[in-house]
N, CA, C and O atoms as CSV, one atom per row, in Angstrom:
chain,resi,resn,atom,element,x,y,z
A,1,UNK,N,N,40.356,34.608,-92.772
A,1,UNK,CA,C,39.956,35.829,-92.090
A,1,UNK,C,C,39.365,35.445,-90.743
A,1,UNK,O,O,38.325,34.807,-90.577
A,2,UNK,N,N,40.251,35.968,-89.716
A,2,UNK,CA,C,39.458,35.704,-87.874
A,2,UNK,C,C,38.167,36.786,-87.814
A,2,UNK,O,O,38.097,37.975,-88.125
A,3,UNK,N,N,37.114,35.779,-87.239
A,3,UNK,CA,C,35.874,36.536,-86.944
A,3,UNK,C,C,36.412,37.169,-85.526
A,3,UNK,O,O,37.018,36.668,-84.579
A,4,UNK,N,N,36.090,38.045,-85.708
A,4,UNK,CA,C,35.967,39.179,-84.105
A,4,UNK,C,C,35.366,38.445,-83.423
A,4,UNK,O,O,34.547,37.581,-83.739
A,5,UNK,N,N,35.926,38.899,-81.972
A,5,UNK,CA,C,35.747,38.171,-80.564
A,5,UNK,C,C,34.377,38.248,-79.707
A,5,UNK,O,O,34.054,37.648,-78.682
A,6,UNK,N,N,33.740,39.128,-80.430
A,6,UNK,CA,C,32.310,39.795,-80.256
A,6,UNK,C,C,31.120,38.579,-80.833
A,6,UNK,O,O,30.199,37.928,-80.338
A,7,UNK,N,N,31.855,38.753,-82.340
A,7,UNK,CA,C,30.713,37.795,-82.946
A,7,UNK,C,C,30.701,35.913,-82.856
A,7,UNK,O,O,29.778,35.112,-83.003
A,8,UNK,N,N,32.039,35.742,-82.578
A,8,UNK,CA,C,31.979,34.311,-81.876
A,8,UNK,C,C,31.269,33.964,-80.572
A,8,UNK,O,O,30.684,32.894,-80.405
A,9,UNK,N,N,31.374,35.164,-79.435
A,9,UNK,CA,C,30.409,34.883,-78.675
A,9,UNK,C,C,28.814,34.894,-78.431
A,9,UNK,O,O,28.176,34.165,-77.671
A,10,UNK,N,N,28.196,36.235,-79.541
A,10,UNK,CA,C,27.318,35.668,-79.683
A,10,UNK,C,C,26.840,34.691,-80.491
A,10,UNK,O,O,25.671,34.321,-80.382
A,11,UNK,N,N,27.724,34.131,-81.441
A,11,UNK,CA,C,27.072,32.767,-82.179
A,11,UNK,C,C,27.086,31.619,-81.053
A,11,UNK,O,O,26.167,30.801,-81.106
A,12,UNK,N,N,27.974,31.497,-80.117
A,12,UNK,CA,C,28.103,30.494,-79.331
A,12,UNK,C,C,26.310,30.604,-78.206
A,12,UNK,O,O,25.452,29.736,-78.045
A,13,UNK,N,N,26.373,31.783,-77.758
A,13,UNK,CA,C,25.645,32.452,-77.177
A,13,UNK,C,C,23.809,31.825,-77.425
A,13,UNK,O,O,23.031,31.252,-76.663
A,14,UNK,N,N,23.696,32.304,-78.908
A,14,UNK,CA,C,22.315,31.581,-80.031
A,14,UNK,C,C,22.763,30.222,-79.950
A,14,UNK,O,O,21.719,29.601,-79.749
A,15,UNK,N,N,23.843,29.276,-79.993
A,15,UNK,CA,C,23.702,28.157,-80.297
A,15,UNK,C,C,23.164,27.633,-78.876
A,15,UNK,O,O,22.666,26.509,-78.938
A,16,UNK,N,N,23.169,28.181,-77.722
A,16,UNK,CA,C,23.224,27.676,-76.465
A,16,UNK,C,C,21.359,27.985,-75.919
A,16,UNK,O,O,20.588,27.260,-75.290
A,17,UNK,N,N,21.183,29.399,-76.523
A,17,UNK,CA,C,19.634,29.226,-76.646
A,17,UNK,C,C,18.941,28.292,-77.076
A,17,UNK,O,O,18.218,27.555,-76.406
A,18,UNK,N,N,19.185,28.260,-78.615
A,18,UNK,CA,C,18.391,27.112,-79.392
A,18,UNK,C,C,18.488,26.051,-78.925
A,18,UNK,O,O,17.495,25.324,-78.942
A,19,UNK,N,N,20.036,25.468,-78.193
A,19,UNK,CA,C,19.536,24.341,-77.618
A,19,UNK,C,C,18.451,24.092,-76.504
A,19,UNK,O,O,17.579,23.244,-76.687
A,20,UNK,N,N,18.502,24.726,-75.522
A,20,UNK,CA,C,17.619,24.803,-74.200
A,20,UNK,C,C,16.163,25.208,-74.938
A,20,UNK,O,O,15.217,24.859,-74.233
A,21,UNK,N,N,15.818,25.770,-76.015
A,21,UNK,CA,C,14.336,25.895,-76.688
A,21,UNK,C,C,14.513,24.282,-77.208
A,21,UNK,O,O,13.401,23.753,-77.178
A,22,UNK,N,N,15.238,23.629,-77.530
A,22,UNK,CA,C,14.986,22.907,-78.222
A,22,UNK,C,C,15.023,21.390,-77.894
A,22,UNK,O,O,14.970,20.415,-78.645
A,23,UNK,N,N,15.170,21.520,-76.062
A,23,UNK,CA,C,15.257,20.257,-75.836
A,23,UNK,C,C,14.488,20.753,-74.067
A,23,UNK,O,O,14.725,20.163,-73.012
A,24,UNK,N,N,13.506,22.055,-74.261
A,24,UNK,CA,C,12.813,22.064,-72.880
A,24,UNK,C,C,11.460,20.959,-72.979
A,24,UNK,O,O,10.704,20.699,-73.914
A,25,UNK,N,N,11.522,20.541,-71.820
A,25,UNK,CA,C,10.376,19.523,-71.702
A,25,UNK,C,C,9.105,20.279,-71.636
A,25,UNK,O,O,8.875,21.240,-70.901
A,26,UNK,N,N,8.234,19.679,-72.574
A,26,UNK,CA,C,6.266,20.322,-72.412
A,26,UNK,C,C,5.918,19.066,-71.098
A,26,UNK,O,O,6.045,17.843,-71.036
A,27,UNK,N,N,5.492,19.997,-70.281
A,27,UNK,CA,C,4.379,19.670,-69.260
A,27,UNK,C,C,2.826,19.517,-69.426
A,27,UNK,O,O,2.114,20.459,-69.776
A,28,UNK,N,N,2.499,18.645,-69.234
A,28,UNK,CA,C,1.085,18.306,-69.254
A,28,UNK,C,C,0.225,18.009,-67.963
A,28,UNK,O,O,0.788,17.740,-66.902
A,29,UNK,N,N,-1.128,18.061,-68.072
A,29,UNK,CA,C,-1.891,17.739,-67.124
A,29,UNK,C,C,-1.852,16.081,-66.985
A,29,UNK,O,O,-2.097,15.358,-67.952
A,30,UNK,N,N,-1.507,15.554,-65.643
A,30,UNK,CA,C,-1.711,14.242,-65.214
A,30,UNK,C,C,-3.033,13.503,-65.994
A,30,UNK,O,O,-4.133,14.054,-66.035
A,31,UNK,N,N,-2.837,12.541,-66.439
A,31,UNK,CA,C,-3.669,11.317,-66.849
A,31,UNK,C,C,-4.987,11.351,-66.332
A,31,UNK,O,O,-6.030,11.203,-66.970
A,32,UNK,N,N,-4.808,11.620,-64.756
A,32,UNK,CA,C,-5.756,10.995,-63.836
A,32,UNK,C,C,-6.533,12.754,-63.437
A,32,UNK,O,O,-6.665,13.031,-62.245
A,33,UNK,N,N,-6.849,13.487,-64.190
A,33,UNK,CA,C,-7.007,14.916,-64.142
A,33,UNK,C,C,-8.570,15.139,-65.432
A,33,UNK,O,O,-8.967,14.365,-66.304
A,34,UNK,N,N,-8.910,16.032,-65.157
A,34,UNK,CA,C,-10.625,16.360,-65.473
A,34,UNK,C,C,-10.956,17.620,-65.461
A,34,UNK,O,O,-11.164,18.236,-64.415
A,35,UNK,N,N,-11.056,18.243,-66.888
A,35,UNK,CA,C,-10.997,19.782,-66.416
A,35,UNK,C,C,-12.649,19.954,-66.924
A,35,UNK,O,O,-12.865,19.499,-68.047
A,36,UNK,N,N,-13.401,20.343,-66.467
A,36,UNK,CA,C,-14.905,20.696,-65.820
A,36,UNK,C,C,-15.261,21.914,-65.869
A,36,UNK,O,O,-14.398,22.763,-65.648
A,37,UNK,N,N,-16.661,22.338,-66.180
A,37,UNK,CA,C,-17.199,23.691,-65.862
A,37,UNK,C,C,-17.973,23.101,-64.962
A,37,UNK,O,O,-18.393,21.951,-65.087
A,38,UNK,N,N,-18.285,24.095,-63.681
A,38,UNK,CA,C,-18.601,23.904,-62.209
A,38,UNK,C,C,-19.462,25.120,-61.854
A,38,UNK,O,O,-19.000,26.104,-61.276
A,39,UNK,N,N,-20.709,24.999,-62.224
A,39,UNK,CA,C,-21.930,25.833,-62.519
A,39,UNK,C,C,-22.157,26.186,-60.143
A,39,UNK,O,O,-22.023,25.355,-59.245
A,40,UNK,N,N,-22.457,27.482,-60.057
A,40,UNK,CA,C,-22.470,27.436,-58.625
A,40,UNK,C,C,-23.956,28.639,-58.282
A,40,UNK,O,O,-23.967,29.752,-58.809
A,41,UNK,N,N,-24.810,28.284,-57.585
A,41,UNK,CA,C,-25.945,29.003,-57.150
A,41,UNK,C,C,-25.932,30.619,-56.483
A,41,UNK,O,O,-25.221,30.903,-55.518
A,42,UNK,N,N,-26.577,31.327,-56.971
A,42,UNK,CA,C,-25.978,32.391,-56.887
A,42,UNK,C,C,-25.983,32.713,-55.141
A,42,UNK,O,O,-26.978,32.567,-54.431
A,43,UNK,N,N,-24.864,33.098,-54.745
A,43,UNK,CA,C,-24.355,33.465,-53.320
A,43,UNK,C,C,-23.273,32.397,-52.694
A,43,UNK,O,O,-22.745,32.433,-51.583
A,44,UNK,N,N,-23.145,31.653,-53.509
A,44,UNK,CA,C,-22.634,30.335,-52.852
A,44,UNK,C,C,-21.369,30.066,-53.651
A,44,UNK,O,O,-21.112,28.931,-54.052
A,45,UNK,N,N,-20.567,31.127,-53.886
A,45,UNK,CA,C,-19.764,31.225,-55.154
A,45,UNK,C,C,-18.152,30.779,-54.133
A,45,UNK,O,O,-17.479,29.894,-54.662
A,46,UNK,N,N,-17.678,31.269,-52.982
A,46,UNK,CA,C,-17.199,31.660,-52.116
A,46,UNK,C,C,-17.044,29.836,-51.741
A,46,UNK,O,O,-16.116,29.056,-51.956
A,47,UNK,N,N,-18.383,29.642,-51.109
A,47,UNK,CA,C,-18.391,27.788,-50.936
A,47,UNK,C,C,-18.016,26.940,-52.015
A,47,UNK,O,O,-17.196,26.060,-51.754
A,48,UNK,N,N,-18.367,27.012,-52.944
A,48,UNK,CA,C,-18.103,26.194,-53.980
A,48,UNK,C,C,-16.315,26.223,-54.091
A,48,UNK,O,O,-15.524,25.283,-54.176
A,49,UNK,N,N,-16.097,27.621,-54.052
A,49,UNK,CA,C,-14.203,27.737,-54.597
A,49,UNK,C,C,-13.588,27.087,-53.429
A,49,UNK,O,O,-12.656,26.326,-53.690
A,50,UNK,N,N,-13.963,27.251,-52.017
A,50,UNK,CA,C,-13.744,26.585,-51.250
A,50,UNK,C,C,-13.465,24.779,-51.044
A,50,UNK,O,O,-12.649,24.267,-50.279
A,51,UNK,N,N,-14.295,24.160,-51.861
A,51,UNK,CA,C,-14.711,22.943,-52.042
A,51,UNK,C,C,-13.198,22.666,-53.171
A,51,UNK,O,O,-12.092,22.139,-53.049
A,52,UNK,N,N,-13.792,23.212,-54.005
A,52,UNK,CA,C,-12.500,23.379,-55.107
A,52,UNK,C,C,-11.012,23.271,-54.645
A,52,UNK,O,O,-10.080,22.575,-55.047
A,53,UNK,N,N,-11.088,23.916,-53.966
A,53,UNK,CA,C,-9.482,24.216,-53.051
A,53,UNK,C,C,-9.065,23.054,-52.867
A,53,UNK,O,O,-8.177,22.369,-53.374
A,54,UNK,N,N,-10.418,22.796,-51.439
A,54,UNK,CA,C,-10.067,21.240,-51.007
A,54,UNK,C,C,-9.506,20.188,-51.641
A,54,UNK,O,O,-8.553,19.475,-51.325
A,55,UNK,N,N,-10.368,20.187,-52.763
A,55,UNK,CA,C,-9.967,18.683,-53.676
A,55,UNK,C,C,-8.871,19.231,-54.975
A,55,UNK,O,O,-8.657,18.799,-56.108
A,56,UNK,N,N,-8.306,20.425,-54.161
A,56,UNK,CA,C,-6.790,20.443,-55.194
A,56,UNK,C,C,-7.028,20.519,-56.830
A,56,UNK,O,O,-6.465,20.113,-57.847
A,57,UNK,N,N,-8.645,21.574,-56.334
A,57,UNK,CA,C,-8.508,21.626,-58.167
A,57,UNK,C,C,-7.945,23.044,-58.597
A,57,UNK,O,O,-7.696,23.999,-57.861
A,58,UNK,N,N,-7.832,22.962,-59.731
A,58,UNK,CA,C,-6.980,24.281,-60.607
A,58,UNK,C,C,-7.460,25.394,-60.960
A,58,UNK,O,O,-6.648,25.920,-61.722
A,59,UNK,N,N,-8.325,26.017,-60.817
A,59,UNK,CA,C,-8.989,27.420,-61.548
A,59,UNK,C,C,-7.896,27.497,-62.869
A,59,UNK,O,O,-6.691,27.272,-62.982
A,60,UNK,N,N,-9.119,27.998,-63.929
A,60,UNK,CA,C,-8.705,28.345,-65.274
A,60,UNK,C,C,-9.287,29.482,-65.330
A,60,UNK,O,O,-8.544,30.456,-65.450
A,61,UNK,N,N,-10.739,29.711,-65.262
A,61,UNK,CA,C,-11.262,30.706,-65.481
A,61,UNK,C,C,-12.438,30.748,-64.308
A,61,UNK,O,O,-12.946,29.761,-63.775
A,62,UNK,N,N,-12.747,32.177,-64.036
A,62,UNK,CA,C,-14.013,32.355,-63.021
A,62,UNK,C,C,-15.020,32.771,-64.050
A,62,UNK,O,O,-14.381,33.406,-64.889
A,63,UNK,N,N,-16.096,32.730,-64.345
A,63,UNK,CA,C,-17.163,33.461,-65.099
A,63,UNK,C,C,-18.240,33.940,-64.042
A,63,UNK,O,O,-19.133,33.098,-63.952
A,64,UNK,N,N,-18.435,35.048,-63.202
A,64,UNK,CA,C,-19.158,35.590,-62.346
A,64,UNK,C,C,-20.411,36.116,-62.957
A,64,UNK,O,O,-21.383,36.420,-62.266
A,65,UNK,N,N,-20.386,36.230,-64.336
A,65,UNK,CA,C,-21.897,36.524,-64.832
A,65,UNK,C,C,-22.133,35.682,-64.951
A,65,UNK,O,O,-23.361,35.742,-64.883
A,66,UNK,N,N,-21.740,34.178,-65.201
A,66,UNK,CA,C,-22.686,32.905,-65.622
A,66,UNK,C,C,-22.657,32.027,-64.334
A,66,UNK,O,O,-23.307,30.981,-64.312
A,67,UNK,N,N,-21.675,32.558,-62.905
A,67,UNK,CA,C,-22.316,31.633,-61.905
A,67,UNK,C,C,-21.419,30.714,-61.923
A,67,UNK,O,O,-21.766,29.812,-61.160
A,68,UNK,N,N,-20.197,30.447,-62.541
A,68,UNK,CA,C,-19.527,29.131,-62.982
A,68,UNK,C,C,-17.457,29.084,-62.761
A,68,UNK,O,O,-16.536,29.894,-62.654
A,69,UNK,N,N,-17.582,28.134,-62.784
A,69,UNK,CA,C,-15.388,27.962,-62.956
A,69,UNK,C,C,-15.275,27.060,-63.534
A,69,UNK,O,O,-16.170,26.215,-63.530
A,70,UNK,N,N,-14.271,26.918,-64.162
A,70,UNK,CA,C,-13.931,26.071,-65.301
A,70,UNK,C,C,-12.166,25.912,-64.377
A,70,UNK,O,O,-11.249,26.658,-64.032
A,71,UNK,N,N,-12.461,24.702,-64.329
A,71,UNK,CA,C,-11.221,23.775,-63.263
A,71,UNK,C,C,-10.783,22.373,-64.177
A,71,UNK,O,O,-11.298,21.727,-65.090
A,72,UNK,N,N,-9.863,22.323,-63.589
A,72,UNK,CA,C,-9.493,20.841,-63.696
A,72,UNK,C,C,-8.543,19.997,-62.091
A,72,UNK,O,O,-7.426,20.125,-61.591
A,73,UNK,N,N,-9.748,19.187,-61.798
A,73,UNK,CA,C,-9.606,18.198,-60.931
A,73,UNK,C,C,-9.540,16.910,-60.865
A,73,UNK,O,O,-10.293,16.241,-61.574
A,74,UNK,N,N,-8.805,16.419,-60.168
A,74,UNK,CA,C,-8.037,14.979,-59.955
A,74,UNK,C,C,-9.647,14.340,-59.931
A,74,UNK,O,O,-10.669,14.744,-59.375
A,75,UNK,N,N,-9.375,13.194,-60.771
A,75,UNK,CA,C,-10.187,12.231,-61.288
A,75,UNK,C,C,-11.242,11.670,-60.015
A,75,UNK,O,O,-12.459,11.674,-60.195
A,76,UNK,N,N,-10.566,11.140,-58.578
A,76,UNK,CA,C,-10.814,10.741,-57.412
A,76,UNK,C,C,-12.182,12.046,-56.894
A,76,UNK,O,O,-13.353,11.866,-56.559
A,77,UNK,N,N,-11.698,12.797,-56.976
A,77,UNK,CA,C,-12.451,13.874,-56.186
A,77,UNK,C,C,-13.646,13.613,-56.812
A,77,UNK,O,O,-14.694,13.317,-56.239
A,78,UNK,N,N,-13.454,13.741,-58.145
A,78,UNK,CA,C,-14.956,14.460,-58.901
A,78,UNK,C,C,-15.680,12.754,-58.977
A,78,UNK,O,O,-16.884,12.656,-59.213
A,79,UNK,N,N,-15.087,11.877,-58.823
A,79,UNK,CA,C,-15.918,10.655,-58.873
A,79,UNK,C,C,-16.665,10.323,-57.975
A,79,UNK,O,O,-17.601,9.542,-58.147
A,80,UNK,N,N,-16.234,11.121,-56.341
A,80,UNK,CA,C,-16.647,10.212,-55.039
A,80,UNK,C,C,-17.768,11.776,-55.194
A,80,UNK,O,O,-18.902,11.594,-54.752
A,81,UNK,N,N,-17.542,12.893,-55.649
A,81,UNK,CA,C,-18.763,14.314,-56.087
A,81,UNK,C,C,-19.878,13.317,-56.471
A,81,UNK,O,O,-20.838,13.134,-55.722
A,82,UNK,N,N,-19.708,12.556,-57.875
A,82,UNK,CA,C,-20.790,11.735,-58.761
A,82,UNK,C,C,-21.075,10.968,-57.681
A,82,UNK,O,O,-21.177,11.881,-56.861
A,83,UNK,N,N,-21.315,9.814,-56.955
A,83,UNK,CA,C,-21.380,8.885,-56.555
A,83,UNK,C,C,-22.213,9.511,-55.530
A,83,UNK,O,O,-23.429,9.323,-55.481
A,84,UNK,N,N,-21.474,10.365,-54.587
A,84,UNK,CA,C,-22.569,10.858,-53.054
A,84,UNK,C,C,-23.366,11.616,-53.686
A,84,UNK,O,O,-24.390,11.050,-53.306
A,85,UNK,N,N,-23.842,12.657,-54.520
A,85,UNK,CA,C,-24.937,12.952,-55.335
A,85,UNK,C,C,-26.140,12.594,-56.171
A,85,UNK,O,O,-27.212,13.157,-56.393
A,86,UNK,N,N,-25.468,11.217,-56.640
A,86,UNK,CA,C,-26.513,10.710,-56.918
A,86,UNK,C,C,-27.871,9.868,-56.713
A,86,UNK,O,O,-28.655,9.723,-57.651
């Protein structure tokens, strides 16, 4: 018995999905990456994201009632942050 010309294409159709689900690459955050909550004084919210920018970090979340962003930044940045601060 010939399957109709309908239903061969969509079986071909699903087989061509499942593959591309099933062989897409997961992306991850670089090795050399640091994701941080970044507590900021109140008025100075504006400077801080600014700073952020600079050193190419990521916003995840803003929390404007607690003053804070939760980023992830390249390892370099936030080390030479530690070092001139302390």
């Amino acid at each position: 018995m010939m399957l109709r010309q309908s239903t061969k294409w969509f079986t071909f159709v699903m087989i061509v999905i499942m593959l591309f689900i099933a062989v897409t690459p997961v992306t991850a955050a670089p090795k050399d990456t640091v994701r941080v909550w970044v507590s900021y004084q109140s008025g100075r919210k504006a400077e801080v994201f600014q700073a952020l920018d600079k050193a190419k970090g990521q916003l995840h979340y803003d929390f404007p009632e607690l003053e804070a962003y939760v980023v992830t930044l390249p390892e370099a940045p936030l080390m030479a942050s530690f070092t001139t601060h302390l």
